[in-house]
Backbone as ProteinMPNN parsed JSONL, in Angstrom:
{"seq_chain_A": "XXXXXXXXXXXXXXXXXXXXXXXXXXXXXXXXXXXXXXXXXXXXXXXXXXXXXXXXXXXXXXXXXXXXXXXXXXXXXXXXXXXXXXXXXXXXXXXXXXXXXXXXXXXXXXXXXXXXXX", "coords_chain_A": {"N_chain_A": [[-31.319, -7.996, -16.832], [-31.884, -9.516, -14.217], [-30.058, -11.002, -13.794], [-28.411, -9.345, -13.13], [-29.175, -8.777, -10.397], [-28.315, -9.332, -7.786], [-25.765, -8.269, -7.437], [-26.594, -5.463, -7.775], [-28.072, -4.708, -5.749], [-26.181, -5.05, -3.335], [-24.381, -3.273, -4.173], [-25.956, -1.025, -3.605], [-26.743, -0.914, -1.457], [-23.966, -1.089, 0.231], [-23.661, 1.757, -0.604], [-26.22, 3.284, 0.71], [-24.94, 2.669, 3.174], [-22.739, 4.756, 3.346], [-23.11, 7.053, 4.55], [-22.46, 6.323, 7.287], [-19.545, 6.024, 7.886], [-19.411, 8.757, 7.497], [-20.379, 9.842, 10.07], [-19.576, 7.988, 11.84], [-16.898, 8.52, 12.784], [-17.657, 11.38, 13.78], [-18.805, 10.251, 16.171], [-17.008, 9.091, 17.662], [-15.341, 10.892, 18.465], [-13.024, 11.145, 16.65], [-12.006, 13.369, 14.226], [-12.327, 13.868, 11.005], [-13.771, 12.05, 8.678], [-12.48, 9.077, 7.425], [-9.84, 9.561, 5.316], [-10.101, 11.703, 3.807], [-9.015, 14.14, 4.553], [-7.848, 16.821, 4.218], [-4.747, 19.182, 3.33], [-4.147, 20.973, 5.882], [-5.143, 19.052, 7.642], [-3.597, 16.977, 7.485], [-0.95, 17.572, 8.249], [-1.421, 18.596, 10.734], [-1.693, 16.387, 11.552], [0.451, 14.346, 10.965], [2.757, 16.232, 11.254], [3.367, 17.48, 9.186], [3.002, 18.264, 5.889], [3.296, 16.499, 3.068], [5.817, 17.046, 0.541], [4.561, 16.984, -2.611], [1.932, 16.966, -1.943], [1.791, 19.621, -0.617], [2.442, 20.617, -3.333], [0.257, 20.353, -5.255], [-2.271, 20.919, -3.775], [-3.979, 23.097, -4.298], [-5.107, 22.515, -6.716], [-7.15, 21.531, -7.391], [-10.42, 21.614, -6.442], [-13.238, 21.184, -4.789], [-16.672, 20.533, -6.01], [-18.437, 20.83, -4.171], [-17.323, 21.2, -1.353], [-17.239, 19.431, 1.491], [-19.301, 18.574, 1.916], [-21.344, 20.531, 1.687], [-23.86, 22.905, 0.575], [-23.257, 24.593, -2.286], [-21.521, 27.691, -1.885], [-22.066, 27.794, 0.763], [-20.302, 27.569, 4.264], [-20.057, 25.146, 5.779], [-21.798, 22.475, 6.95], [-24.867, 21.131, 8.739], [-24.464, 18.335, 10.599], [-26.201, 15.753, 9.895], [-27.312, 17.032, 7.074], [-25.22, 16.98, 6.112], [-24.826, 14.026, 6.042], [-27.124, 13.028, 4.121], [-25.785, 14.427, 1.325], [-23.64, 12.809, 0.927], [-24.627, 10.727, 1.152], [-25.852, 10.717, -1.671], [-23.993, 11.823, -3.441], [-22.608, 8.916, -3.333], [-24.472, 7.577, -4.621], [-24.507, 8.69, -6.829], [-21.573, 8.334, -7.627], [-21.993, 5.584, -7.895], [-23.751, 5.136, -9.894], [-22.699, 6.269, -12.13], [-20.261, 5.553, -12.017], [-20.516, 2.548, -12.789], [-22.224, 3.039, -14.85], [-20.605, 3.812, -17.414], [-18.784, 1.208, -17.024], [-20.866, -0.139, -18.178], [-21.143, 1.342, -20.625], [-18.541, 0.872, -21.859], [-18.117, -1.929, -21.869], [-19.654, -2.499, -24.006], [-19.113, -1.13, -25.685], [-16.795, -2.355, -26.682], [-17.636, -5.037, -26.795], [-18.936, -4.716, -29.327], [-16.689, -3.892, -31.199], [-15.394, -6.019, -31.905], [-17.223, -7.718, -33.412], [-18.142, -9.128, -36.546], [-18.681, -7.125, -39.52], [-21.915, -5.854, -40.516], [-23.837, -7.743, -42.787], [-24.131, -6.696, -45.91], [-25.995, -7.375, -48.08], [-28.589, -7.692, -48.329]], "CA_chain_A": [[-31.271, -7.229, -15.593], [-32.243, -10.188, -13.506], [-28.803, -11.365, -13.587], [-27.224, -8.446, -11.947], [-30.206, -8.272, -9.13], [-27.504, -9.391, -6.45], [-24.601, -6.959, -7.99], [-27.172, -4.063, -7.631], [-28.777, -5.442, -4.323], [-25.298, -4.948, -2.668], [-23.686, -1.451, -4.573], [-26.965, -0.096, -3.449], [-26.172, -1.486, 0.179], [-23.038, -0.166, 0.312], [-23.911, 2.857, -1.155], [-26.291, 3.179, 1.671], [-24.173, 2.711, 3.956], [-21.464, 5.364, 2.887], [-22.875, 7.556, 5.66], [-21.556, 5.635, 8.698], [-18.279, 6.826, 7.486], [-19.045, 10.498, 8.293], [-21.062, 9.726, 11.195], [-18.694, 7.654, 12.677], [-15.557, 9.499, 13.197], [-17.925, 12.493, 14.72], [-19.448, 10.007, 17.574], [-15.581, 8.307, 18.454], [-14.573, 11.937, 18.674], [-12.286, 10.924, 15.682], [-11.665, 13.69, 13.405], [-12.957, 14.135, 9.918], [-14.222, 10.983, 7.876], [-11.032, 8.321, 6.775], [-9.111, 9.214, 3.676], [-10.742, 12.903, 2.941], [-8.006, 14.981, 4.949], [-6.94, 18.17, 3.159], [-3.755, 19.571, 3.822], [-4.209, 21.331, 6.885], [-4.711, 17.881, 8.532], [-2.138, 15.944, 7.276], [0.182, 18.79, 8.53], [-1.319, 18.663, 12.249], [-1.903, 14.447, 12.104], [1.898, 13.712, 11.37], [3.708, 16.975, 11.278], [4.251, 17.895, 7.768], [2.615, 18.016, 4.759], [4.373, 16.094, 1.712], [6.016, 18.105, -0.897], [3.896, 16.295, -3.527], [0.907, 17.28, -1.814], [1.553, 20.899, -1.218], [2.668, 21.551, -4.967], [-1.195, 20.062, -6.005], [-3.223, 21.014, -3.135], [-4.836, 23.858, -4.966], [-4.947, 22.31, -8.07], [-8.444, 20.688, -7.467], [-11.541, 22.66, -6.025], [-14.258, 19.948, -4.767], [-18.093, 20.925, -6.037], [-19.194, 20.656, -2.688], [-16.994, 20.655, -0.211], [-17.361, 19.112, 3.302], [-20.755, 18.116, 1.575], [-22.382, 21.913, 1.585], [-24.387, 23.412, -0.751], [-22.056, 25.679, -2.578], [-21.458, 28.848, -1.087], [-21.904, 27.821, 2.334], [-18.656, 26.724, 4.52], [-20.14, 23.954, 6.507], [-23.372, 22.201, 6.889], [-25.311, 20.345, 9.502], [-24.167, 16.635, 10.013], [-27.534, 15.317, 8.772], [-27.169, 17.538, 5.946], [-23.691, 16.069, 5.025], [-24.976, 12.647, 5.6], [-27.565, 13.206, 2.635], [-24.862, 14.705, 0.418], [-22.698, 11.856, 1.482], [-25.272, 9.452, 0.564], [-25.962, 11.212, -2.67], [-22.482, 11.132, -3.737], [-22.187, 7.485, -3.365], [-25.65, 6.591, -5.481], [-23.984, 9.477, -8.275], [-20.645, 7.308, -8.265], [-21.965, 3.962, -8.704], [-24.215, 5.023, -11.292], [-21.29, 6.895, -13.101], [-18.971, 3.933, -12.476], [-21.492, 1.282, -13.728], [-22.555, 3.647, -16.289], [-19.284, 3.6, -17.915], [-18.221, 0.33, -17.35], [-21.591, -0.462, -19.182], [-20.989, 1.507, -22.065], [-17.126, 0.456, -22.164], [-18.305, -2.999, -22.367], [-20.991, -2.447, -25.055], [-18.197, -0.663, -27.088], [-15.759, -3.2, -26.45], [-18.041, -6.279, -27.615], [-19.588, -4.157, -30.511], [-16.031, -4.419, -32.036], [-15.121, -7.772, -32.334], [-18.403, -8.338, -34.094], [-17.877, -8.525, -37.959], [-19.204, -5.847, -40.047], [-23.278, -6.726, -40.938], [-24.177, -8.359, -44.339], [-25.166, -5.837, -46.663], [-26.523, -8.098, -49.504], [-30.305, -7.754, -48.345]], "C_chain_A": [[-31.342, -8.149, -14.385], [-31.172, -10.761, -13.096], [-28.216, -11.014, -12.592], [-28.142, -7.936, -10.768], [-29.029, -7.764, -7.942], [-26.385, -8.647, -6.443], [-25.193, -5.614, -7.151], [-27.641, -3.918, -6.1], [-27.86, -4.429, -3.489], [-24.296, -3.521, -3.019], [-24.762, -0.878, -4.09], [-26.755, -0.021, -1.707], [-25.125, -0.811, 0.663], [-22.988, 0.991, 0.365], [-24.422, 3.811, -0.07], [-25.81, 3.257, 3.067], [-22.918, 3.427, 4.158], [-21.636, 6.51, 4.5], [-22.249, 7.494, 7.246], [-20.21, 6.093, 8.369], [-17.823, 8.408, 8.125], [-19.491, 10.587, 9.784], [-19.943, 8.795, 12.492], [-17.475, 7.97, 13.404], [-16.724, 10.562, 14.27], [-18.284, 11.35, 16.233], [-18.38, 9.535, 18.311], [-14.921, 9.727, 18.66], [-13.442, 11.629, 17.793], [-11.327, 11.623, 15.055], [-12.967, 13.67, 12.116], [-13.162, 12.611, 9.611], [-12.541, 10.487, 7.592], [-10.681, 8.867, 5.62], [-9.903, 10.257, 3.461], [-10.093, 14.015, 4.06], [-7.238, 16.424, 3.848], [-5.479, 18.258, 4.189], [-3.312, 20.182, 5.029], [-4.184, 20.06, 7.917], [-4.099, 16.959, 8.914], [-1.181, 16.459, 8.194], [-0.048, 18.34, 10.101], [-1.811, 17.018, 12.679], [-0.02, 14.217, 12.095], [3.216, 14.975, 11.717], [3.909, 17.903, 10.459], [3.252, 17.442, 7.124], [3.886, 17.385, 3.533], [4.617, 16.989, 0.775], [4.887, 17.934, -1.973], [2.302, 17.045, -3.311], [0.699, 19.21, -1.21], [2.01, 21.525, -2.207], [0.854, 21.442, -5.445], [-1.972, 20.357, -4.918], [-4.02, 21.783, -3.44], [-5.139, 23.482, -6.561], [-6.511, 21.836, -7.835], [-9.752, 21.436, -6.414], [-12.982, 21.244, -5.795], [-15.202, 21.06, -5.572], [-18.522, 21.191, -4.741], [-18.199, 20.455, -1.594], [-17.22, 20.542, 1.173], [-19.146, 19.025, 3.067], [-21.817, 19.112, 1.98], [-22.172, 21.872, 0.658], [-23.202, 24.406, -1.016], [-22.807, 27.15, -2.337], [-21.751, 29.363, 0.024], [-20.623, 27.12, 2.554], [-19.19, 25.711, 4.831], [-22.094, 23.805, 6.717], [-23.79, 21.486, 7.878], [-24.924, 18.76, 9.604], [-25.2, 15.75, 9.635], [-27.737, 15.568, 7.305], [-25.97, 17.09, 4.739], [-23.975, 14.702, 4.672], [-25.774, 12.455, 4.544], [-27.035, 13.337, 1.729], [-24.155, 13.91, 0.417], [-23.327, 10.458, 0.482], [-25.608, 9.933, -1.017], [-25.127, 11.024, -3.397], [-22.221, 9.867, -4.196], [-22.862, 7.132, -4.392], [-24.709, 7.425, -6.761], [-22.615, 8.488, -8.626], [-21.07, 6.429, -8.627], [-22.744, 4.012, -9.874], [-23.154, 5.694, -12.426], [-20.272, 5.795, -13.57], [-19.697, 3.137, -13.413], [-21.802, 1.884, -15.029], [-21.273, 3.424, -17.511], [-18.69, 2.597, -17.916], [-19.137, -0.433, -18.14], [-21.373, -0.205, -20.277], [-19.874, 1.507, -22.711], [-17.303, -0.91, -22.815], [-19.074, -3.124, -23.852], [-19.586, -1.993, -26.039], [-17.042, -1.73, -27.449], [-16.328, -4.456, -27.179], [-18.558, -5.928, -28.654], [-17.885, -4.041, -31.638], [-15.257, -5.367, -32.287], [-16.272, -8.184, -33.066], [-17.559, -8.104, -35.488], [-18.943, -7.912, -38.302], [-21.153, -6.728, -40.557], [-22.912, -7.142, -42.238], [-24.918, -7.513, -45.209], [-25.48, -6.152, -48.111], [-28.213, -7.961, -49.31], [-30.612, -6.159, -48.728]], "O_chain_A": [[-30.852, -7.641, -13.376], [-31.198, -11.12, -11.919], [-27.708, -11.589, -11.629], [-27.93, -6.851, -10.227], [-28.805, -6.673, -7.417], [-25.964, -8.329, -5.331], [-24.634, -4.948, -6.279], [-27.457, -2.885, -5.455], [-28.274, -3.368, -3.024], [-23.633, -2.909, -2.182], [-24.495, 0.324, -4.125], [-26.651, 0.986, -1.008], [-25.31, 0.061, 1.512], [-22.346, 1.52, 1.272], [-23.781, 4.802, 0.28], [-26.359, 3.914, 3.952], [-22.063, 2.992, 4.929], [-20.732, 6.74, 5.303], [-21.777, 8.331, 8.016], [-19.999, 6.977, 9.199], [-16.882, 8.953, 8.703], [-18.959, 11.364, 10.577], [-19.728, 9.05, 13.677], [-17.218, 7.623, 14.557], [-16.587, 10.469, 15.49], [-17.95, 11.789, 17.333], [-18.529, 9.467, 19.531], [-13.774, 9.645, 19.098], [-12.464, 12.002, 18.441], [-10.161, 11.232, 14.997], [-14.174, 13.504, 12.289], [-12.628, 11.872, 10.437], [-11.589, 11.266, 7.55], [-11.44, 8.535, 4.709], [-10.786, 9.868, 2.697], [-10.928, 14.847, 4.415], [-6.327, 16.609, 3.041], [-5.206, 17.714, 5.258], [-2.133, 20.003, 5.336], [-3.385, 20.007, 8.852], [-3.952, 16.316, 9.954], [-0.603, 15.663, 8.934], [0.873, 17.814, 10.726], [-2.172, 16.6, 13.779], [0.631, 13.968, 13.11], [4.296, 14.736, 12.258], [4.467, 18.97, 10.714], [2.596, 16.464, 7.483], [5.019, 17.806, 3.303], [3.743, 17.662, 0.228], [4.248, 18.967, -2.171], [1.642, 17.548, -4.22], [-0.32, 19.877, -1.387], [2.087, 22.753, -2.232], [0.289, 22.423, -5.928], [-2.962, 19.69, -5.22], [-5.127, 21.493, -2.986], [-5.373, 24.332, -7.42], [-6.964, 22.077, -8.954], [-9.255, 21.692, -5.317], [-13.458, 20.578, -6.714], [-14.789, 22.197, -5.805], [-19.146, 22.247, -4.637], [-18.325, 19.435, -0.917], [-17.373, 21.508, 1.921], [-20.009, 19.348, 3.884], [-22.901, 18.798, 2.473], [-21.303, 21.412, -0.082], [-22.422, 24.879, -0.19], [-23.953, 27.577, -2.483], [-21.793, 30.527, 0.423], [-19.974, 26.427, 1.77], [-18.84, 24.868, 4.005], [-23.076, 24.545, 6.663], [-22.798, 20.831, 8.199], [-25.123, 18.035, 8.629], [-24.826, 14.85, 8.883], [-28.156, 14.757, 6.479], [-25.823, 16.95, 3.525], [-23.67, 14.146, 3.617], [-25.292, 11.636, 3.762], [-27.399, 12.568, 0.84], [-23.492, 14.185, -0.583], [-22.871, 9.674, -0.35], [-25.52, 8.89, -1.665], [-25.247, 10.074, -4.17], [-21.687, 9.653, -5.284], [-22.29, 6.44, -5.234], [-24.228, 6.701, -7.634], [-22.546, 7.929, -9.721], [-20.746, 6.103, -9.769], [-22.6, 3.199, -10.787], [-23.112, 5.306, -13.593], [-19.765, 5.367, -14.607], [-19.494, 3.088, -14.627], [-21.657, 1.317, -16.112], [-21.463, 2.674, -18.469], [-17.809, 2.6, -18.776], [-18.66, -1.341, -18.821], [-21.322, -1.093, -21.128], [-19.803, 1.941, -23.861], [-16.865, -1.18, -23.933], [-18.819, -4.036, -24.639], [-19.227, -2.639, -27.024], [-16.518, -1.766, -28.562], [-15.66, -4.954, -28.086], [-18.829, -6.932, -29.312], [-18.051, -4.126, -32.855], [-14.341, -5.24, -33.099], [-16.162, -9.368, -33.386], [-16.655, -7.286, -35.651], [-20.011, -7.983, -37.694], [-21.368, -7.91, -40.827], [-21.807, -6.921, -42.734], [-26.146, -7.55, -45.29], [-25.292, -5.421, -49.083], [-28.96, -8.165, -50.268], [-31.772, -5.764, -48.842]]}, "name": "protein", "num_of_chains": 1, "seq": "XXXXXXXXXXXXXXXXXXXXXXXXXXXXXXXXXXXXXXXXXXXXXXXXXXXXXXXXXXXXXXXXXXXXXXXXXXXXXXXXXXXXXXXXXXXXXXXXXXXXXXXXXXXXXXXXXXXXXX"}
């Protein structure tokens, strides 16, 4: 574990830091957060929505969207920045989780088989 101190140090940092993201767009008078535009905004940022993206735009239903509890529309921007930050710690442990137990499966077969003479 001591290894990956400075790995974890810095995904945790990051992680951390995911809220400036939402927070930032609201104080530049911006818009929504970078790169989490539904279809409605695409449409009134360039013009048009892409074909591509209104055949699949209902195809996918967040958990949470716009980082409310479900079955509210919208939430306080404090409230998002928690969910925001929440989010982030749930990916990297998901990611890492999985690229942990990818690896583990991955070097567990190249081993040869044990010795079953004892």
């Amino acid at each position: 574990m001591r290894e990956y101190r400075k790995l974890l140090v810095a995904l945790g940092l990051m992680a951390f830091l995911t809220p400036i993201g939402l927070y930032l767009p609201q104080i530049m008078k911006a818009g929504g957060a970078w790169g989490e535009w539904g279809i409605h905004e695409v449409r009134k940022m360039i013009g048009y929505a892409p074909s591509g993206m209104e055949n699949t735009a209902d195809t996918w239903k967040a958990p949470m969207p716009d980082y409310a509890l479900p079955g509210r529309k919208t939430a306080p921007l404090p409230t998002q920045g928690v969910f925001y930050l929440l989010s982030a710690f749930l990916g990297v442990v998901a990611s890492g989780g999985g690229a942990y137990l990818l690896a583990r499966w991955l070097t567990r077969r190249g081993r040869p088989p044990a010795d079953r003479r004892s």
